[in-house]
C-alpha positions in Angstrom: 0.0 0.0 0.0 1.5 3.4 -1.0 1.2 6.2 1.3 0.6 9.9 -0.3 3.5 12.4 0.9 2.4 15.5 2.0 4.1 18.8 2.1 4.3 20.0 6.1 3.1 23.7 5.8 4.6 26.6 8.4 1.2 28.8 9.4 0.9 32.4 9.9 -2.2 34.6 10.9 -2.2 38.4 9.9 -4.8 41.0 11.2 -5.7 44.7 10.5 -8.7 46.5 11.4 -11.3 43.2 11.5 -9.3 41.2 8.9 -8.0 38.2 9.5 -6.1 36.2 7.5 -4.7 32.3 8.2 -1.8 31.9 5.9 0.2 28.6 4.7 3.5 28.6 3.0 5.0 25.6 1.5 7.7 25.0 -0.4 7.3 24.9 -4.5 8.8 25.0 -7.7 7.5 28.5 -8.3 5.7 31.3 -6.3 1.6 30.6 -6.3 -0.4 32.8 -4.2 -4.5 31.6 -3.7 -7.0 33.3 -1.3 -9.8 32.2 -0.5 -9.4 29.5 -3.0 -9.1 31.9 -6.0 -5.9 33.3 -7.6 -4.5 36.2 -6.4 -5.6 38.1 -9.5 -9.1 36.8 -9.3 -9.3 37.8 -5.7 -7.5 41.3 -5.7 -8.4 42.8 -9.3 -6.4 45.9 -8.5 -3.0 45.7 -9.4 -1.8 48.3 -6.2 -3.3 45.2 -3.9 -1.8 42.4 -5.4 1.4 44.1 -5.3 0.9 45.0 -1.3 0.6 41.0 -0.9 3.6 40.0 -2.9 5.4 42.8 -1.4 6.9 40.9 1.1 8.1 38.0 -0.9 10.3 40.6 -3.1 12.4 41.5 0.1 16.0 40.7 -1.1 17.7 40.7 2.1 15.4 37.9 3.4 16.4 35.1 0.9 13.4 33.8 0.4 12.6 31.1 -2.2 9.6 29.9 -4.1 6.2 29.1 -2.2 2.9 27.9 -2.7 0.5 30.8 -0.1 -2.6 29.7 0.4 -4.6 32.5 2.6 -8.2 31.9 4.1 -9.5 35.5 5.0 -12.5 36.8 7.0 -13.8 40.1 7.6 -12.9 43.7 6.9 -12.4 45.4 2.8 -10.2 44.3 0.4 -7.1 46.9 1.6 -7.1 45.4 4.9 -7.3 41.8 3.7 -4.3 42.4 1.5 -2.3 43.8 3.9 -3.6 41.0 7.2 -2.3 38.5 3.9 1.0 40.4 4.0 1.4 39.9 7.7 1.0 36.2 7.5 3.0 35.4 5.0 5.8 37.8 6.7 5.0 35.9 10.2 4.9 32.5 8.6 8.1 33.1 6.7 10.0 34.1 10.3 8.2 30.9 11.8 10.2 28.8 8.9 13.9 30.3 9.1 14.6 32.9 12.0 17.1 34.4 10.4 14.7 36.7 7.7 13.5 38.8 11.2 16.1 41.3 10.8 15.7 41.9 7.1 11.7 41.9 7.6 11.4 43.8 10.6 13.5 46.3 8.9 11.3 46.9 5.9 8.5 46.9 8.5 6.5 43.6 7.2 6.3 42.2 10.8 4.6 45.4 12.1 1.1 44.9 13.0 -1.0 48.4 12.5 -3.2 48.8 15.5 -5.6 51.5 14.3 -9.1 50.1 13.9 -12.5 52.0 14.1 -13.7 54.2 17.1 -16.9 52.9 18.9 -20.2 55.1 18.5 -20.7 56.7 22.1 -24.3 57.5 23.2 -25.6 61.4 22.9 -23.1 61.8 19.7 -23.8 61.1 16.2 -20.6 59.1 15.6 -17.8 58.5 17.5 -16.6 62.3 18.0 -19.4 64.1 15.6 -21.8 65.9 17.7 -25.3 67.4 16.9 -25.8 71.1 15.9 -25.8 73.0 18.8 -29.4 75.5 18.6 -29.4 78.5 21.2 -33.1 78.2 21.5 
């Protein structure tokens, strides 16, 4: 009985605002990138987003090699899936060889951006936008 071989993956997970992205790496003959289960062009039609998610792979210092990503992403707009993508991959790349944390540290790839939305308070229209004020 032959038994299938399968590739061990390294896993990363990415956030921004209420993204969240689980990323897989594994090693391939040539760089494939699929979210959600669609291509990274089918996914991200704008050419600025598909280039914030390969960003990190085209770090030279790194030495980073051919991968198959695969990315399963909930939540949030397109910008901030793209960029939660990023994050894994840069995380998941780290996990694999220790050494890349300098270079991508450096070119900020394994910063996670904090900033999310402001919660509505009560008596205000939004979070900081208050009704006219009337004298009478």
């Amino acid at each position: 009985m032959a038994t299938k071989k399968t590739e061990r993956y390294i896993e990363g997970l990415g956030r921004r605002k209420t993204a969240t992205a689980r990323v897989r790496i594994t090693k391939a003959k040539e760089t494939t990138v699929v979210v959600n289960e669609k291509d990274l062009t089918e996914y991200f039609p704008h050419l600025a987003l598909q280039e914030d998610v390969k960003s990190v792979l085209k770090t030279e210092e790194a030495g980073i090699e051919d991968y198959m990503i695969t990315a399963k992403v909930l939540g949030g707009g397109l910008s901030s899936q793209a960029e939660a993508i990023r994050l894994g991959i840069a995380r998941a790349l780290v996990k694999e060889k220790a050494t890349r944390r300098i270079a991508l540290k450096k070119a900020g790839f394994l910063k996670r951006d904090p900033r999310s939305v402001e919660r509505k308070k009560f008596g205000l229209l939004k979070a900081r936008k208050r009704p006219a004020w009337s004298k009478r």
